[in-house]
C-alpha positions in Angstrom: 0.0 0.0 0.0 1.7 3.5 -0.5 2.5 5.3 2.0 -0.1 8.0 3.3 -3.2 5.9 1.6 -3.6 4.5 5.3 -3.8 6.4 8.4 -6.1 6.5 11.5 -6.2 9.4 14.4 -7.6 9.3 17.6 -9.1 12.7 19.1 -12.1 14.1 21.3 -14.9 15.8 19.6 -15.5 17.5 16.6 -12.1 19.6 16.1 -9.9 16.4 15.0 -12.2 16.4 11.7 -12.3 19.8 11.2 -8.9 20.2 10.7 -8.2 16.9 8.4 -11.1 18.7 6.3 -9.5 21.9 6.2 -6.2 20.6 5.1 -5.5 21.6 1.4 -4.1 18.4 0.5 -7.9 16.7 0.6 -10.3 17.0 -2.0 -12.9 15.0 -1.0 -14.6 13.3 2.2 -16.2 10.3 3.3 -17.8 10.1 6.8 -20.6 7.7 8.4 -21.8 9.0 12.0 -24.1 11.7 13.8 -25.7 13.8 12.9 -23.8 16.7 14.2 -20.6 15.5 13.3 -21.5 14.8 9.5 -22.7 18.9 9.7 -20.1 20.0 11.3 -17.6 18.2 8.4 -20.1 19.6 6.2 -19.6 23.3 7.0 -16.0 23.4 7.4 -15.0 22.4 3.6 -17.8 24.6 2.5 -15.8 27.9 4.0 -12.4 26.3 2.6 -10.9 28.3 0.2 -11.3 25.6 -2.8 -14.5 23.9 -1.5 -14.6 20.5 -1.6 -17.5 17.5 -2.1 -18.1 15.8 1.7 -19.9 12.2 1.6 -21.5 11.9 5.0 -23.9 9.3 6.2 -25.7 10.2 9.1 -28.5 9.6 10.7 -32.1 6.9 9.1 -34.8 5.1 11.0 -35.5 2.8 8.2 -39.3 2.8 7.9 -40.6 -0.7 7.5 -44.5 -1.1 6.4 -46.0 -4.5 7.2 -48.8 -5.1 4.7 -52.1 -6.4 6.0 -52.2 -9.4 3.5 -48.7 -10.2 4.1 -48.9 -10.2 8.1 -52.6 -12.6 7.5 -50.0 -15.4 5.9 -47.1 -15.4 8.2 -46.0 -17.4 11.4 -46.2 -14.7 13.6 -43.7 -15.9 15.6 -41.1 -16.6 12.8 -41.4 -13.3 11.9 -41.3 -11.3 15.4 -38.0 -13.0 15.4 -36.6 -11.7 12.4 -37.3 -8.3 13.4 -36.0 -8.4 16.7 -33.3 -10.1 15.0 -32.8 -7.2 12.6 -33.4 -4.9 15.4 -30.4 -5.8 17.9 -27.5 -7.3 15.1 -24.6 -5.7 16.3 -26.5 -4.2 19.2 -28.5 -2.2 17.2 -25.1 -0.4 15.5 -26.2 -0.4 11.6 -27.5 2.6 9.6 -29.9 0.6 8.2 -31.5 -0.7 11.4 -35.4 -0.8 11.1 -36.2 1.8 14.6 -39.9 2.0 12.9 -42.3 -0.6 11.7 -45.8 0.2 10.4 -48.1 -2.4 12.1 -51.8 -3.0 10.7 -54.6 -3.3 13.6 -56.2 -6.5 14.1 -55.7 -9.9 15.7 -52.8 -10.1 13.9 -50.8 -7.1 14.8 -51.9 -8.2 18.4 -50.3 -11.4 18.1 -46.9 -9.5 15.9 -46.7 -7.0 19.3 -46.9 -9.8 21.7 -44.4 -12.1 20.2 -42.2 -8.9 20.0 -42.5 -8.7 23.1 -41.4 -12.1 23.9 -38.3 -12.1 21.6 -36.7 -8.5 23.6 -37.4 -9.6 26.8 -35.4 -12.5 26.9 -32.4 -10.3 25.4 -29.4 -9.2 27.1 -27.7 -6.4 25.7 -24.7 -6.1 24.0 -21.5 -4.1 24.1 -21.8 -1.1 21.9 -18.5 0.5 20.4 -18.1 3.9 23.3 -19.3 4.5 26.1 -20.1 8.1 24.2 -22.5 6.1 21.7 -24.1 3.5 24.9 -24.7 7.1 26.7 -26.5 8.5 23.7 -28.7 5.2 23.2 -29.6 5.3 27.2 -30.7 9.1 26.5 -32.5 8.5 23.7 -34.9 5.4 24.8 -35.4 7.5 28.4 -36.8 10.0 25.9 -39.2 7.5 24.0 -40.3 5.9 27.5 -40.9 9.7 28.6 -42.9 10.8 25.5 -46.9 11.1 25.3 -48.5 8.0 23.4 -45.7 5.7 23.8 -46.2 2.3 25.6 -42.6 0.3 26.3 -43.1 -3.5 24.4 -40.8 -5.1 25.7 -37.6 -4.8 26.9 -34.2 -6.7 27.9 -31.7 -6.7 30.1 -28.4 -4.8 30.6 -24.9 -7.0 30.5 -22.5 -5.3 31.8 -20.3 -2.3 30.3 -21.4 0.0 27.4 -24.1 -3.0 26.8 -28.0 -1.0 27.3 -31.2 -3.3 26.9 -32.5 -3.8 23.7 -36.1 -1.9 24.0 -38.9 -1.7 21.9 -41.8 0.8 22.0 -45.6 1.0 20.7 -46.7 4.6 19.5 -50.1 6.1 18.8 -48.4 7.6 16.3 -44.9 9.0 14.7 -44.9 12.5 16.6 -41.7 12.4 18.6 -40.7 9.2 17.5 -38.8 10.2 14.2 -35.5 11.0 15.7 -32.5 8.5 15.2 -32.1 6.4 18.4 -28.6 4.7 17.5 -28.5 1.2 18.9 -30.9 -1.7 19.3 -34.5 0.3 19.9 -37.1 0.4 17.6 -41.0 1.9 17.5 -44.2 -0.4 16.5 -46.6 2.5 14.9 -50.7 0.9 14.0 -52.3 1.7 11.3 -56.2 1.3 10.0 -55.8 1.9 6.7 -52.7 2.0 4.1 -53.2 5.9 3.5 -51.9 6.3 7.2 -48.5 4.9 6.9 -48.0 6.9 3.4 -48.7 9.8 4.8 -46.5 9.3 7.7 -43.7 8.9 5.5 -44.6 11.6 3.5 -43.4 13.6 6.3 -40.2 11.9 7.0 -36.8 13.1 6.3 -34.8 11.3 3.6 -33.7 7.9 4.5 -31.1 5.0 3.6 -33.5 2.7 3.4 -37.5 1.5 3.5 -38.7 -2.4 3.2 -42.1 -3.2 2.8 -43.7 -6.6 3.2 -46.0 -7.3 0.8 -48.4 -10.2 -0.4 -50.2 -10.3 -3.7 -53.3 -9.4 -1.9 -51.5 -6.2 -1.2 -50.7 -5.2 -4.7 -53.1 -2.4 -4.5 -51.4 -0.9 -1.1 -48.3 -1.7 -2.6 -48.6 0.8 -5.9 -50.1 3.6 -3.6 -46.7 3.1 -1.2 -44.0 3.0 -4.4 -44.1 6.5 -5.4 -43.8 8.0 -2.0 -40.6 5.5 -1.0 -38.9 6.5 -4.3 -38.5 10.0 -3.2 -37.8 9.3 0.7 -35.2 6.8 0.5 -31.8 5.7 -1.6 -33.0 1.3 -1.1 -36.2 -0.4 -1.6 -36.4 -4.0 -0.1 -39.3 -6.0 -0.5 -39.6 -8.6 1.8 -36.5 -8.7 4.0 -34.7 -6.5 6.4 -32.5 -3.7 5.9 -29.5 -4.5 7.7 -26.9 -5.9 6.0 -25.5 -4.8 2.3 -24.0 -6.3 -0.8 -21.4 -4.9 -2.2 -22.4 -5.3 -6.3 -23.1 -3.3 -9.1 -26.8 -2.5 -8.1 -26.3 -1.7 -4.6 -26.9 2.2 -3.2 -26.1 2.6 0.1 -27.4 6.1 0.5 -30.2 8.3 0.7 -31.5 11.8 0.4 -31.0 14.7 2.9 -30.1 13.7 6.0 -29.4 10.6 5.8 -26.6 11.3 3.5 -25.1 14.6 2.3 -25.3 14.0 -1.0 -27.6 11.1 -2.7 -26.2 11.3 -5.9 -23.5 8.4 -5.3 -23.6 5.4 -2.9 -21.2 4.8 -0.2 -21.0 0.6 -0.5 -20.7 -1.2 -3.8 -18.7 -0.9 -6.8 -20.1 2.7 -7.8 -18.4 4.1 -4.5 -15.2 4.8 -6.0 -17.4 7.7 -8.4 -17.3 9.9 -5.0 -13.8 10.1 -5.6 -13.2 10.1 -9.2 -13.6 13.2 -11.3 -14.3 12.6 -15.7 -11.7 14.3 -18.3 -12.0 13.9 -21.9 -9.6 14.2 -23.9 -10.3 15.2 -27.9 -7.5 14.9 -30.6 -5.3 14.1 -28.6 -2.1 12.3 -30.2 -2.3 8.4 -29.5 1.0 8.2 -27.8 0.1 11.4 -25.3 -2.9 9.9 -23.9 -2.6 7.6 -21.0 -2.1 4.3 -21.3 -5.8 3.0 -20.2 -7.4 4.8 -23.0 -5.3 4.1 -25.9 -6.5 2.6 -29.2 -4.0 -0.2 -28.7 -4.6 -1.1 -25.3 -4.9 -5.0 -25.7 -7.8 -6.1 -26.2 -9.1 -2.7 -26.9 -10.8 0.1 -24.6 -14.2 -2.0 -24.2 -14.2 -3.8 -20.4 -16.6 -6.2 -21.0 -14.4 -7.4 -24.3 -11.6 -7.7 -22.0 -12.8 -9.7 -19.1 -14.1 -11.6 -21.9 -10.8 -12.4 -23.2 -8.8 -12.4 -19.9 -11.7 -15.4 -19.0 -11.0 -17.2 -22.0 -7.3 -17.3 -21.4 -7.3 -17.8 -17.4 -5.4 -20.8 -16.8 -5.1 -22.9 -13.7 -2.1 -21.2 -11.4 -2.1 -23.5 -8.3 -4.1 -25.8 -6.5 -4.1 -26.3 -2.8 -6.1 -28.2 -0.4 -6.7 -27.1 3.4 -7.6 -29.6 5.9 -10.0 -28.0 8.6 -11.9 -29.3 11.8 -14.2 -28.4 14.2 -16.6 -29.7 17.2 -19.0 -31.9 16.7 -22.3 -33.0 19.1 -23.0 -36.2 20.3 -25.2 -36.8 17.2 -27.2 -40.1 17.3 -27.2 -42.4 13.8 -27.6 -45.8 13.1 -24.1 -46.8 13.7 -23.4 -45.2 17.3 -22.6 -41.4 18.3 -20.4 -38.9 16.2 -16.9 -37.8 17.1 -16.6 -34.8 19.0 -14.7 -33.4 16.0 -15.4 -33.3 12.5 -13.1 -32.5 9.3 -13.4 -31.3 6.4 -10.9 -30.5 3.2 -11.3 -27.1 1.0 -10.0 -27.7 -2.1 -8.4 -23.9 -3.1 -7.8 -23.1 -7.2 -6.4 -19.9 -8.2 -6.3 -18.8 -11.8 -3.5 -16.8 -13.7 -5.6 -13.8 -13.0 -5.3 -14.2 -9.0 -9.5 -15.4 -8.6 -9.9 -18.0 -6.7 -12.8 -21.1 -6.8 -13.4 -22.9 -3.5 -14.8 -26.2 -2.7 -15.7 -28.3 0.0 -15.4 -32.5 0.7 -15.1 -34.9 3.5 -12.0 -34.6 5.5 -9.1 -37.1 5.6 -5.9 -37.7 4.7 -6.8 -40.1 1.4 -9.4 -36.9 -0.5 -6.5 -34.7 0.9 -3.8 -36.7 -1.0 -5.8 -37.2 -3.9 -6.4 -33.6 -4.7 -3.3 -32.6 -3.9 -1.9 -35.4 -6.4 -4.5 -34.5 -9.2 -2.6 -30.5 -8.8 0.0 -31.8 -11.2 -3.0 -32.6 -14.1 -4.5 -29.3 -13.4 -1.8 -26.8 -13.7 -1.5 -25.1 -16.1 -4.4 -26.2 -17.8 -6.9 -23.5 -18.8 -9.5 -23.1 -16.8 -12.6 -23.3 -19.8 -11.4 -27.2 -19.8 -12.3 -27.8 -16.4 -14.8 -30.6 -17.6 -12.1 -32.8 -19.4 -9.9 -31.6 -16.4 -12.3 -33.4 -14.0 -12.2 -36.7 -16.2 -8.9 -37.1 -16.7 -8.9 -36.7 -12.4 -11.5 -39.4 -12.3 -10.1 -41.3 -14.9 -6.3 -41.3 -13.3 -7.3 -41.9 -9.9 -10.2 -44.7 -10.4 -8.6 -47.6 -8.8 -8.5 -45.2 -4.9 -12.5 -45.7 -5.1 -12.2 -49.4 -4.7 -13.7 -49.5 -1.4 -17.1 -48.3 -2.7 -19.7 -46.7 -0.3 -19.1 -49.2 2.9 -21.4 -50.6 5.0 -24.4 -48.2 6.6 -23.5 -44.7 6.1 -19.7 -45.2 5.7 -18.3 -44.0 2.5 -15.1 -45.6 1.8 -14.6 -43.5 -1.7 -11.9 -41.1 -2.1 -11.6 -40.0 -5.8 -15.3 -39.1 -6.0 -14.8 -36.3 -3.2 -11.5 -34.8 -4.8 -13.1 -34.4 -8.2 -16.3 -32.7 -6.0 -14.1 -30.4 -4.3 -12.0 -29.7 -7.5 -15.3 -29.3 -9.5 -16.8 -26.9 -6.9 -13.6 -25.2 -6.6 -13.7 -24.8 -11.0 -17.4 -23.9 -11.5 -16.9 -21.3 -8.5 -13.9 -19.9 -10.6 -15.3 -19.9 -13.5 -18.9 -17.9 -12.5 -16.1 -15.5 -10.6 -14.8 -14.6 -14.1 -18.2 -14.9 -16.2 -19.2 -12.6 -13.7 -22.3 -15.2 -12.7 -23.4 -17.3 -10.0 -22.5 -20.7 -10.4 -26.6 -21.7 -11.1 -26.0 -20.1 -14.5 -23.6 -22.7 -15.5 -25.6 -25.8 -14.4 -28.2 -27.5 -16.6 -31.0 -24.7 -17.7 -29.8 -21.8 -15.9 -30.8 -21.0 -12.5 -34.5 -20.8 -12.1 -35.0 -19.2 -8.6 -33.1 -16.8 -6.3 -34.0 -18.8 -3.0 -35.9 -22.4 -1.9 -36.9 -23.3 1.5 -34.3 -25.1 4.1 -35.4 -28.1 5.1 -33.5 -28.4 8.9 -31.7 -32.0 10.0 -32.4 -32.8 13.1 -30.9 -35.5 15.3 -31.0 -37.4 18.7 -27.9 -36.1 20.7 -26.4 -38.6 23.4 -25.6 -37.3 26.9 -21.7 -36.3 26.7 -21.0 -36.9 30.4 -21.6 -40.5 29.4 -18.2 -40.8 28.2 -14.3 -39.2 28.6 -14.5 -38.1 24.9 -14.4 -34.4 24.8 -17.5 -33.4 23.5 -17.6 -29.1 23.8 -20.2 -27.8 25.7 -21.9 -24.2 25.6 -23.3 -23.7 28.7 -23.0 -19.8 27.9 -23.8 -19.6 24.6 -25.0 -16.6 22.4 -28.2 -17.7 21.7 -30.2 -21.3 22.1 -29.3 -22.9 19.6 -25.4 -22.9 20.6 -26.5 -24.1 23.9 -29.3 -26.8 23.2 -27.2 -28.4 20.1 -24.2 -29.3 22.8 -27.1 -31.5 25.3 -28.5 -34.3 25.6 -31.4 -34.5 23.5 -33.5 -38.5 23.7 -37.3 -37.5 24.4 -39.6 -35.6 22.2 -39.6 -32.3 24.3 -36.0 -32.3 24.0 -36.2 -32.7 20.2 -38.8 -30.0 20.0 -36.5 -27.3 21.9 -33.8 -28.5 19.5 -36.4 -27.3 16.7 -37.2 -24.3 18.4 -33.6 -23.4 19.2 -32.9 -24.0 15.3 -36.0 -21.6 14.1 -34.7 -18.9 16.6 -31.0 -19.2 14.9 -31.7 -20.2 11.3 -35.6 -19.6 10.9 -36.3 -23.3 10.0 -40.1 -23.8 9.8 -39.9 -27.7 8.2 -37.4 -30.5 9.9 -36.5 -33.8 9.3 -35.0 -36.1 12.3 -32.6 -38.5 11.8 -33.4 -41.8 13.2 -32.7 -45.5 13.5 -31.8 -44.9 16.9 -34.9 -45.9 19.4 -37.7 -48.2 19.1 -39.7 -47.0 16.2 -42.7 -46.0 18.5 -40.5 -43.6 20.4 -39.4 -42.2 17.2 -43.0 -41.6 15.7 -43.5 -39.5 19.2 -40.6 -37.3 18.4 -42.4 -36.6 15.2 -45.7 -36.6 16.3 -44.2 -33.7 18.7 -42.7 -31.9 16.1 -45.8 -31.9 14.1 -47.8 -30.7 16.7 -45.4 -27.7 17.4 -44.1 -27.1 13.9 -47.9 -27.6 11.7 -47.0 -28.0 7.7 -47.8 -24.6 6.3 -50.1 -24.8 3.2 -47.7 -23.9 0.9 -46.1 -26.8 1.3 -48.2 -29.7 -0.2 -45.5 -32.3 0.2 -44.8 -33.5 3.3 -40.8 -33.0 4.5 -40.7 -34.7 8.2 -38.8 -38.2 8.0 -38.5 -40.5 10.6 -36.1 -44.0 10.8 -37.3 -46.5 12.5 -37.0 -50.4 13.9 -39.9 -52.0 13.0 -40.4 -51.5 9.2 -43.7 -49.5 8.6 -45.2 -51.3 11.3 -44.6 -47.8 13.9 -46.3 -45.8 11.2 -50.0 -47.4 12.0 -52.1 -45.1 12.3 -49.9 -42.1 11.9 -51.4 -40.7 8.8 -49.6 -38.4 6.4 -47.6 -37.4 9.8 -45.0 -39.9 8.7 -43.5 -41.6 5.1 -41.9 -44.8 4.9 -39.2 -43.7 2.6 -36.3 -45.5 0.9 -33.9 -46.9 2.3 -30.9 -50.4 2.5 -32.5 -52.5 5.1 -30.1 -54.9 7.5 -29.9 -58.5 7.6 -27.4 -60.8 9.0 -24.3 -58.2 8.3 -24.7 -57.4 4.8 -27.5 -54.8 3.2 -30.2 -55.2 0.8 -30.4 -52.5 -1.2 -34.1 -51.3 -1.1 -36.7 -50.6 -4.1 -39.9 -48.9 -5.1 -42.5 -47.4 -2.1 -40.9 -49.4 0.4 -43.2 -51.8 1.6 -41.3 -55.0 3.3 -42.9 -58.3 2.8 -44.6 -59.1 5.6 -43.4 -62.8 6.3 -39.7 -61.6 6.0 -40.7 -58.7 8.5 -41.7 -60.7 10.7 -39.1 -62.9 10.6 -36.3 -60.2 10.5 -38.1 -57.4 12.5 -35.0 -56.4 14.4 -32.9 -56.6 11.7 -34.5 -53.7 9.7 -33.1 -50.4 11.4 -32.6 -48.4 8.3 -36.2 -48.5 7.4 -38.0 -45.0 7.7 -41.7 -44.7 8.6 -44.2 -43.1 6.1 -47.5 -44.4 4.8 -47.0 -47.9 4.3 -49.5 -50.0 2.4 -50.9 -52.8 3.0 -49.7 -56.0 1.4 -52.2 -57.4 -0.9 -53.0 -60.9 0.4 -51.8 -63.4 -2.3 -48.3 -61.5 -2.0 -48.7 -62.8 1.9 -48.9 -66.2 0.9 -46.3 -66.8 -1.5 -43.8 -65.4 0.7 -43.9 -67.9 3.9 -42.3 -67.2 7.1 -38.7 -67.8 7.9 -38.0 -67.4 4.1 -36.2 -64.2 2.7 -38.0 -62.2 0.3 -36.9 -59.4 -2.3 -37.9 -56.1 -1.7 -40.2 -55.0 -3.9 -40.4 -51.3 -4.7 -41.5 -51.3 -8.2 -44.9 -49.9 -7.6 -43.5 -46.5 -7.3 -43.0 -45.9 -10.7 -40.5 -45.2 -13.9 -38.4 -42.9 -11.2 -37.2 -46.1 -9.2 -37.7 -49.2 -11.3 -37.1 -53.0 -9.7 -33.3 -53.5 -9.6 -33.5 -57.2 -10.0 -35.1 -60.4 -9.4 -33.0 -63.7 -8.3 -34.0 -67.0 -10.7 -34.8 -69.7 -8.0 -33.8 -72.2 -9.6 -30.1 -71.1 -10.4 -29.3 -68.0 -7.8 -28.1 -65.9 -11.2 -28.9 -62.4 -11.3 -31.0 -60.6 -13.9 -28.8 -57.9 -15.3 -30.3 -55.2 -13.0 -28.9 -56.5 -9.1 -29.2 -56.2 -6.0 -27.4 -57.9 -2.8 -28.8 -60.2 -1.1 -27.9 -61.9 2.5 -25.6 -64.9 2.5 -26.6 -68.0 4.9 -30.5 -68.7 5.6 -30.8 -65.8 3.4 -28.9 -67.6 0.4 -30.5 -66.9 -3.0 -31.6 -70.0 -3.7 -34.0 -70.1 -1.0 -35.8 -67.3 -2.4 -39.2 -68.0 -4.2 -40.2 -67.4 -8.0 -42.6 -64.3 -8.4 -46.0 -64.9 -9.9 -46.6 -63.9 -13.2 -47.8 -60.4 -13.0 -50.0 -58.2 -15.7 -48.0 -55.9 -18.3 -49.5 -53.2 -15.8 -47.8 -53.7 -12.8 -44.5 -55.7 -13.7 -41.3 -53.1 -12.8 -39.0 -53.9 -15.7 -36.6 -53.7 -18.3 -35.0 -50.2 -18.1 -31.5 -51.3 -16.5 -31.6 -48.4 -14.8 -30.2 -48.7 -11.0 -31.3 -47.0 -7.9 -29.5 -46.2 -4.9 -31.8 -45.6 -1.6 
C-alpha cells in the first residue's frame, strides 16, 4: 500500500475532523456517524478556500410497512423473530437498522406485538462500540419511554459495560418518535388503513433505506406506497430486512438529505469509488500522449466487458491447494453409534492466472487430501474453460482409490469421488467469478429461482457426560441454539427445543429427524411432537418430516400423512439389501427379521395385498419390492430360484439362511404392474 493511503487518528470531539477537512491536500470526504458530526464536516470544507465534495452518512430510522395481507400469511412468531433479530444485530449499530415498523390493527398485529414482546425480553444487551454512543442510546430510549403515546413493548436486560437493553416501544403515532435512536430500539406505529403509513412517511426526512412486506393481496397498497418510497429513500427492499449490504453493481447505500449529504452516489458497492473520481475527456489528442488505459492499442481494446471476456477465455489454472479443517462436533445419534466430538473437512483452493480463486468443499481425511493434492500436477497449467475434461482425466487417473465403494451403513469408503467434487466446486466457483455469474448459471437450464426453503436436519444427541471423549459444551452460549445443540437430546420435548432453538437461529419452519436410533414407536412421538409444534404450512403440499425406525412401517399405523416410509438399505445378518420402489417389506420376512430392519424409515405404508402374503412364507427371505413406485425407481433385480443368477439389474442379497436359492419365484404379474426392463439402478 503506498504510503499516506492509510492512516487513522484518535481525538475528542468534533475539532480532529475539522482540521483533516480543512487541510488543502484533501479533495474530498467520506464520513458515516451523527448527525452533528456529518454537519459539522459539512460546513468546514464549504468555508475552505477551494471547497470541496463531503460524503456523510448520518442519521435513518429505516421505515418498514408491514402489509395487511402479508402479516394474514405469516407465522407470527417466525417473523417477530426476524425483526427483533434485525433490530439488535450488532446491538443495534447499523445505519440501516429498522427503529420503525408500520403495524396494521387486528388480531394479527396483536399477536406481531406480543411475540415482539417475547423475543426482547429475553435479550441481554450487547456491548456497543463507546461509552459516548451507549450514553446516547440510554438518553434516547429515556426520551421514548418519557414521551406522550408511547407504551414500552418489551424490553431486555443490561450485561454489563457499554451493553443497554434492547427496547422496543408502541406509539399512537410517529410524533416524537422520528428521531434516530442509534443502537438496538425500535418503534411499533398501527395503522387502519394504508393511507396512514403513506402519509407518515410523506413527512419523514430522507432515508437509507424502506422495506415493505407485501403479499399479492396487497398489490393495491403496494402501488399507492411506491411513489412516495422512491423520493424518501436511496434502497427499496421487499420482503426482507435492511440490515446488512452487498457490495455489487446494483447496490446504493445512501439516501436523500439527511441521511446522506449528497444522494447522488452510494457509499457501498462498486459505484463508490465515483465519490472520488472526477471525468476528463480528452479530444484529438495524439495516441502516444494519452494515457495508457485509453489508448487505441490497449490490448484487447478500450471495451471492459471485451476484455474480461478475453482475460476469461485465457485464465489458466495457477495452483491448486487443499486445506484440511476441523471443528466440534455434538454427540449426534445415527444408526451406527454417536459422532466424534470433532469433525473435518478439506477445502480444495484453485487460483487462476488472474489471482481469482474457486473454492470447494469435501469430506475430510488424509486419502481426499492426497488425492487432490496429487490431481494438482493434471491441473496446472491447464486453462480453466477445460475444467470438464480436467475433472475426467482426475476421475479417470485416480479410479482404482474408489475401490472401497460406499461401505457398510452410512460409511463411504470412496476417495476420488470427493476430490473431483471439491475440485469441480472449486472450478465452476472460478469460473462464474470470471463470467461474472453465479455458479446456477452454468448448471443445466440456468438457475431458475433466487431462494428455496431449508429443510433443517435434526438429530437425537447422546448425553456427553456419558463418556471421557471431549465433546464441547456451551453452557453460555449466544443464543439457544449454541447451547441446546451441545445436550443431551433423547425424548420428544427435547427434540422440540432442538427445533425451536434451530427456528430462533436459522428460521427453519420444516425439519427432518434422523433416526434409526430408538424403538420406532418412540421415534414416531418425536415426530408426532414436532408436528404438533411445527404444523405443515399450506404452501407446502409435500410432506418433508422423515423419521427412521425399527420395525419396518409397522410404527407408522395409524400415523397418517404425519409420517412416510421412505427409501432406504435394510439390514440382515451383516450385509444390506439394497431397497426398491415405495418401500413396503414383505410381511413374512418382516416378521421374521423385525430387528434386523433399522434403516427403514416410517411413512405411509400400504398394505400387502393378500396373495403376496402367501407366496412369501415365514422364515424365508423375500426381495424387496419397490417397483410400484413408478419409472423414477424401477425393480433392480429379481434372483432366478432355480439357479441363484442375477437378472442384469442386481441387488445384494444376504448370505446363509438368506442364500439366493432359498428365495421363491414371483408370480406372473399383468404388463400393468411388472417393474421392468430399463436397466436403470437406484440407490436408496
Amino acid at each position: 500500500m503506498p504510503h499516506g493511503s492509510f492512516s487513522f487518528l484518535l481525538g475528542e470531539g468534533f475539532e480532529l475532523g475539522r482540521a483533516l477537512v480543512r487541510d488543502p491536500r484533501i479533495k474530498a470526504v467520506g464520513f458515516t456517524g451523527s448527525r452533528a458530526g456529518g454537519f459539522a464536516l459539512v460546513e468546514a470544507a464549504s468555508k475552505r478556500e477551494e471547497p470541496i465534495p463531503v460524503y456523510a452518512e448520518m442519521s435513518s430510522i429505516n421505515p418498514v410497512v408491514v402489509l395487511p395481507g402479508f402479516l394474514q400469511e405469516q407465522d407470527t412468531a417466525t417473523f417477530a423473530q426476524a425483526y427483533v433479530g434485525s433490530l439488535t444485530l450488532g446491538s443495534g449499530q447499523f445505519c440501516t437498522n429498522p427503529g420503525l415498523l408500520f403495524l396494521p390493527t387486528g388480531a394479527e398485529g396483536d399477536a406481531f406485538v406480543q411475540a415482539t414482546a417475547d423475543a426482547v425480553t429475553g435479550l441481554i444487551g450487547q456491548p456497543m462500540l463507546t461509552a459516548g454512543i451507549a450514553e446516547a442510546f440510554e438518553t434516547g430510549t429515556g426520551r421514548l419511554k418519557a414521551a406522550e403515546g408511547v407504551h414500552t413493548v418489551g424490553e431486555g436486560s443490561a450485561d454489563g459495560q457499554h451493553a443497554p437493553a434492547p427496547l422496543v416501544s408502541l406509539s399512537e403515532g410517529i410524533d416524537g418518535v422520528t428521531d434516530e435512536v442509534f443502537g438496538a430500539s425500535g418503534v411499533i406505529v398501527r395503522y387502519d388503513t394504508v393511507e396512514d403509513p403513506a402519509t407518515s412517511i410523506e413527512g419523514l426526512e430522507g432515508q437509507l433505506t424502506t422495506t415493505v412486506h407485501y403479499a399479492p393481496a396487497d398489490k393495491e397498497a403496494a402501488q399507492r406506497l411506491l411513489p412516495i418510497l422512491e423520493l424518501k429513500v436511496g434502497r427499496v427492499l421487499f420482503n426482507g430486512w435492511p440490515t446488512g449490504v452487498e457490495v455489487g453493481h446494483a447496490m446504493v447505500h445512501g439516501g436523500p438529505f439527511p441521511a446522506t449529504s449528497n444522494s447522488r452516489t452510494t457509499s457501498v458497492g462498486s459505484l463508490a469509488i465515483e465519490r472520488f473520481q472526477r471525468p476528463v475527456a480528452y479530444r484529438d489528442v495524439p495516441a502516444d500522449l494519452l494515457p495508457e488505459a485509453v489508448r487505441d492499442d490497449n490490448p484487447p481494446g478500450p471495451d471492459p466487458e471485451s476484455r474480461r471476456s478475453a482475460r476469461t477465455m485465457t485464465a489458466t489454472i495457477k495452483s491448486v491447494e487443499v486445506v484440511p479443517v476441523a471443528g466440534h462436533d455434538s454427540m449426534l445419534l445415527n444408526l451406527s453409534g454417536a459422532h466424534a466430538p470433532f469433525f473435518t473437512r478439506n477445502i480444495a483452493i484453485v487460483t487462476d492466472s488472474d489471482g481469482r480463486e474457486g473454492v470447494g468443499e469435501v469430506p475430510g481425511g488424509e486419502a481426499i487430501k492426497g488425492t487432490i493434492e496429487d490431481a494438482a500436477a493434471l491441473l496446472t497449467g491447464q486453462p480453466v474453460a477445460k475444467y470438464k475434461s480436467l475433472l475426467r482425466e482426475v476421475a479417470t487417473g485416480f479410479k482404482d482409490r474408489d475401490k472401497g465403494g460406499r461401505g457398510l451403513q452410512t460409511f463411504d469408503l470412496r476417495t476420488t469421488i470427493h476430490a473431483v467434487t471439491a475440485l469441480e466446486s472449486a472450478l465452476l466457483d472460478l469460473s462464474g467469478r470470471a463470467l461474472g455469474v453465479p455458479v446456477a448459471e452454468l448448471l443445466g437450464d440456468g438457475q431458475q429461482r433466487t431462494s428455496v426453503p431449508m429443510l433443517g436436519y435434526l438429530f437425537y444427541v447422546g448425553d456427553p457426560d456419558r463418556t471421557d471423549l471431549p465433546y464441547l459444551r456451551e453452557a453460555n452460549g449466544r443464543d439457544d441454539w449454541s447451547t441446546a445443540r451441545r445436550e443431551e437430546a433423547m425424548t420428544p420435548e427435547a427434540v422440540v427445543r432442538l427445533a425451536e432453538a434451530a427456528q430462533q437461529r436459522y428460521g427453519f419452519s420444516d425439519f427432518k429427524l434422523k433416526g434409526g436410533v430408538l424403538p420406532g414407536e418412540e421415534e414416531v412421538a418425536a415426530v408426532t411432537a414436532l408436528h404438533e409444534r411445527f404444523p405443515r404450512r399450506a404452501d407446502h403440499p409435500r410432506p418433508q418430516r422423515r423419521l427412521a425406525a425399527r420395525r419396518g412401517g409397522a410404527a407408522a399405523q395409524g400415523q397418517g400423512r404425519r409420517a412416510r416410509l421412505c427409501r432406504g438399505p435394510v439390514r440382515c445378518r451383516g450385509r444390506l439389501l439394497r431397497a426398491r420402489g415405495d418401500g413396503r417389506v414383505q410381511a413374512a420376512h418382516r416378521l421374521a427379521h423385525r430387528h434386523q430392519h433399522g434403516r427403514h424409515r416410517l411413512a405411509t405404508a400400504g398394505r400387502r395385498r393378500p396373495h403376496q402374503r402367501r407366496r412369501h412364507p415365514a422364515r424365508r427371505p423375500a426381495l424387496l419390492d419397490h417397483g410400484r413406485l413408478g419409472a423414477r425407481r424401477p425393480a433392480l433385480s429379481r434372483l432366478r430360484p432355480d439357479t441363484g443368477a442375477r437378472t442384469p439389474t442386481t441387488t445384494s442379497t444376504c448370505r446363509s439362511r438368506c442364500s439366493p436359492t432359498s428365495v421363491p419365484r414371483h408370480p406372473a404379474r399383468s404388463p400393468r404392474s411388472t417393474p421392468t426392463g430399463s436397466g436403470r439402478t437406484g440407490r436408496a
